[in-house]
MIDREN-45557 format. One record per residue (C-alpha): residue in three letters; x, z, y; residue number from 1. Coordinates in nm, 4 decimals. Each point is the difference from the previous one (the first is absolute). Layout:
N
+------+----------+----------+----------+-----+
: code :        u :        w :        v : pos :
+------+----------+----------+----------+-----+
:  ALA :        X :        Z :        Y : NUM :
...
+------+----------+----------+----------+-----+
This chain:
115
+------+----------+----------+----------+-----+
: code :        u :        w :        v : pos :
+------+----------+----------+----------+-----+
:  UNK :  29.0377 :   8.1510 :   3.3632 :   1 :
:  UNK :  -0.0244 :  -0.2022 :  -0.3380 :   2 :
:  UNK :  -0.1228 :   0.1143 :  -0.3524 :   3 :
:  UNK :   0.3646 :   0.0320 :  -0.1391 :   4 :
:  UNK :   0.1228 :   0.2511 :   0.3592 :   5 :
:  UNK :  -0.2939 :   0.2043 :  -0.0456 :   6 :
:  UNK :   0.0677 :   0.0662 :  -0.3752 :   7 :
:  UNK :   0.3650 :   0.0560 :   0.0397 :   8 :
:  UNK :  -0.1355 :   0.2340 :   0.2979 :   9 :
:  UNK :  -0.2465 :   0.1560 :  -0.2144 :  10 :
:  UNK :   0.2154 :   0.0870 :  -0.2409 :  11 :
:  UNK :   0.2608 :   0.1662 :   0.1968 :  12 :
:  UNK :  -0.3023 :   0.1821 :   0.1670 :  13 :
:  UNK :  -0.1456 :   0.1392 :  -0.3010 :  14 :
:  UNK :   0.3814 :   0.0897 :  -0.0845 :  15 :
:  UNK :   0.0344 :   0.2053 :   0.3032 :  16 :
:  UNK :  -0.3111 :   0.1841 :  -0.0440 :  17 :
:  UNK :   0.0634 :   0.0544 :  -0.3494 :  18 :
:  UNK :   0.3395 :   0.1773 :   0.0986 :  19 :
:  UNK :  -0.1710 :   0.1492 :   0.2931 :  20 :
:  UNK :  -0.2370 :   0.1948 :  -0.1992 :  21 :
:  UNK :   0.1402 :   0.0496 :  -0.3672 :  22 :
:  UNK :  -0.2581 :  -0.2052 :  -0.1396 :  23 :
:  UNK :  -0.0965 :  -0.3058 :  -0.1999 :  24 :
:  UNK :  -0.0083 :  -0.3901 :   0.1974 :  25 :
:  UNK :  -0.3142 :   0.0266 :   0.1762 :  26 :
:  UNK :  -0.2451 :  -0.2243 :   0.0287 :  27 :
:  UNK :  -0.2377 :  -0.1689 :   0.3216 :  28 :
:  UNK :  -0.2249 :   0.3458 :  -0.0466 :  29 :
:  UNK :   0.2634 :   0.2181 :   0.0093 :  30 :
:  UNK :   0.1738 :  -0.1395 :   0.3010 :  31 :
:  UNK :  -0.3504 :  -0.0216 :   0.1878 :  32 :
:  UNK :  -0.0443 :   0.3679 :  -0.0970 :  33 :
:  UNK :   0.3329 :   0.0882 :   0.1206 :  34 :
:  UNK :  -0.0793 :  -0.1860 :   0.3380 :  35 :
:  UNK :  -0.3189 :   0.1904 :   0.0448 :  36 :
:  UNK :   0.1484 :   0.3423 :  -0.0540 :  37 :
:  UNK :   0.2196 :  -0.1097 :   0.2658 :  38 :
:  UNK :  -0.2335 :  -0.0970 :   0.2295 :  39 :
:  UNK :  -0.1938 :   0.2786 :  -0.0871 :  40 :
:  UNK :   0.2578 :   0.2000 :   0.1143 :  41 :
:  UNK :  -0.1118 :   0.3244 :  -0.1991 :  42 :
:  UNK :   0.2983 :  -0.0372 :  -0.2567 :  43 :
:  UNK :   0.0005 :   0.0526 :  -0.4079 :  44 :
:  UNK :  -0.2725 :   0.2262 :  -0.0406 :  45 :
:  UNK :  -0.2520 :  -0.0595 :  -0.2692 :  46 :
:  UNK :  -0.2619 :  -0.2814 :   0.0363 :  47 :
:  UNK :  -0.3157 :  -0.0323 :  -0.1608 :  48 :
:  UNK :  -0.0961 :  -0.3139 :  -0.2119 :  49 :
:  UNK :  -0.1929 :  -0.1432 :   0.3214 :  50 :
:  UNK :   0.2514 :   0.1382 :   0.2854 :  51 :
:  UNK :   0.2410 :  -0.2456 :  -0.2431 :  52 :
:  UNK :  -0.2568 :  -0.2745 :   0.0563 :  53 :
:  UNK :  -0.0623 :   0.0275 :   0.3704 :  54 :
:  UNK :   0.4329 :   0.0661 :   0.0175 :  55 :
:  UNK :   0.0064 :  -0.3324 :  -0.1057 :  56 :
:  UNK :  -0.2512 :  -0.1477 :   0.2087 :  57 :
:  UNK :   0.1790 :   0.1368 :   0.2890 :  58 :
:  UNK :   0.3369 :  -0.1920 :  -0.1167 :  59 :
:  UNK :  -0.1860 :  -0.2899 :  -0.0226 :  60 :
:  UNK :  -0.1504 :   0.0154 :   0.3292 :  61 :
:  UNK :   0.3348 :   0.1048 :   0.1582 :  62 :
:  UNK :   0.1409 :  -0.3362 :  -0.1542 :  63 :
:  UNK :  -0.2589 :  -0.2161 :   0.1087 :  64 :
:  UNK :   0.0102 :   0.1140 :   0.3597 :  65 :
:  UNK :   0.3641 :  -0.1454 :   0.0421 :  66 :
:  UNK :  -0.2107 :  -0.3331 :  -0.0917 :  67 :
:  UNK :  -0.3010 :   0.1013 :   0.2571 :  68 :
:  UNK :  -0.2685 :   0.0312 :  -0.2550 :  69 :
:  UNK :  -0.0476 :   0.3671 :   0.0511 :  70 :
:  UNK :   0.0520 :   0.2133 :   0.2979 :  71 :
:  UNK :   0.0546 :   0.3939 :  -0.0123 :  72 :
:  UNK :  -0.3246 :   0.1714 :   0.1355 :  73 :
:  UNK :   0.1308 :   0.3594 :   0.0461 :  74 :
:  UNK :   0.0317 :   0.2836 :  -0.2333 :  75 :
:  UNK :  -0.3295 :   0.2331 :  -0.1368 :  76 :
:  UNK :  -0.0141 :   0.4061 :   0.0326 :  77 :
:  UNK :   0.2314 :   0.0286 :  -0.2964 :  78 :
:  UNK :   0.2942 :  -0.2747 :   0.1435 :  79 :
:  UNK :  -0.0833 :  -0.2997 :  -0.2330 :  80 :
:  UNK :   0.0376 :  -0.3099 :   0.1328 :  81 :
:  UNK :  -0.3564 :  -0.2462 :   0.0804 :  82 :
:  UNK :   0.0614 :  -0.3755 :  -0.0213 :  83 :
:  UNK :  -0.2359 :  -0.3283 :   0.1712 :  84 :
:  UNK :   0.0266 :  -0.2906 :  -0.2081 :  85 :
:  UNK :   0.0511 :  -0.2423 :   0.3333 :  86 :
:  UNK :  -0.0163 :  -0.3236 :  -0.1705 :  87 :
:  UNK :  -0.0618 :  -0.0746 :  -0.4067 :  88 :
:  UNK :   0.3044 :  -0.0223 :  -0.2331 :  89 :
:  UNK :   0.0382 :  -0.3300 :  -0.1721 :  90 :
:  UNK :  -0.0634 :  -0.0465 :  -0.3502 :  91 :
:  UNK :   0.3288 :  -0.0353 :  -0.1609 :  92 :
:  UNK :   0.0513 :  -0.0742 :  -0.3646 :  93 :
:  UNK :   0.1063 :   0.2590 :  -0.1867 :  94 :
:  UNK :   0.3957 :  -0.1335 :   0.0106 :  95 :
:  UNK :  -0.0916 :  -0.0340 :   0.4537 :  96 :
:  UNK :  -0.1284 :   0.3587 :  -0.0325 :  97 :
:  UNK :   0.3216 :   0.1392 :  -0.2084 :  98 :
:  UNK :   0.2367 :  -0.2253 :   0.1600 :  99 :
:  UNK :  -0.1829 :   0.1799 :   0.3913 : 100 :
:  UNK :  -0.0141 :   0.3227 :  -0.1095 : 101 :
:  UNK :   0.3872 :   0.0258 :  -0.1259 : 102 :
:  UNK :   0.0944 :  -0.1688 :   0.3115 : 103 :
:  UNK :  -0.1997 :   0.2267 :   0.2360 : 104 :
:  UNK :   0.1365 :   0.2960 :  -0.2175 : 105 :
:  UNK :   0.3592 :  -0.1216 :   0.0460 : 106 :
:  UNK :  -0.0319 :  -0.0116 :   0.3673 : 107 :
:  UNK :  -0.1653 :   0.3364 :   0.0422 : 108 :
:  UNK :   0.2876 :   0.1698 :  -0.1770 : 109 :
:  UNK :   0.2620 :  -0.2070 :   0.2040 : 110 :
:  UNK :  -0.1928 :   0.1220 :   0.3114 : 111 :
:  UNK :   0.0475 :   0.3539 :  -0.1043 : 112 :
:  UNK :   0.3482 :  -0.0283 :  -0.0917 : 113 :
:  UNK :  -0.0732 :   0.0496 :  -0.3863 : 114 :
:  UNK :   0.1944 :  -0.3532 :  -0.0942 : 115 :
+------+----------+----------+----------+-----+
C-alpha cells in the first residue's frame, strides 16, 4: 500500500473507532491499546499505568508477528500473552515506523472485521 492509501485508510479507521466508542480520533497509542485489550481478551476493566504499557507491547508484538519478527510463546498463570523476538525489527525512520505501524493497524482491524 502507498503513503496516500494508508492515510485515506487511517483516517476512515480512526473514524470508525471514534464512532465505535463515543470518543475523540484516536491516535497510534490508542489503537495499540485497543488491540491489546483485545488480545488480552479480559475486556474494559480498569488497567493500571504499566498493564497500559505492557497492553501496548502486546499490540505491537501481535503486529509484528504477521511480519515474522515475533512469535507468540504461550500465555502466563494470569492469561497474558509472552512474545520471542525471532529476528530484529529494522530501523525505520520515524515517517517508515508511522507509515508500518498505521498499516499493520489497518490490517489487524480489517482482519477482525472492524473496517
Amino acid at each position: 500500500m502507498q503513503a496516500t492509501d494508508i492515510n485515506k485508510k487511517w483516517k476512515q479507521l480512526q473514524e470508525a473507532i471514534s464512532k465505535a466508542f463515543d470518543t475523540d480520533i484516536p491516535d497510534i497509542k490508542v489503537m495499540l491499546f485497543l488491540i491489546g485489550v483485545q488480545e488480552l481478551g479480559k475486556g474494559p476493566i480498569s488497567y493500571s499505568k504499566r498493564e497500559k504499557e505492557e497492553l501496548m507491547h502486546i499490540a505491537t508484538c501481535r503486529l509484528f508477528s504477521s511480519l515474522g519478527f515475533y512469535e507468540l510463546e504461550g500465555l502466563d498463570e494470569q492469561g497474558w500473552p509472552h512474545w520471542n523476538l525471532v529476528k530484529p525489527i529494522p530501523n525505520y525512520t520515524l515517517m517508515e515506523q508511522e507509515m508500518v505501524m498505521k498499516s499493520l493497524i489497518i490490517d489487524y482491524f480489517e482482519e477482525v472485521n472492524m473496517i
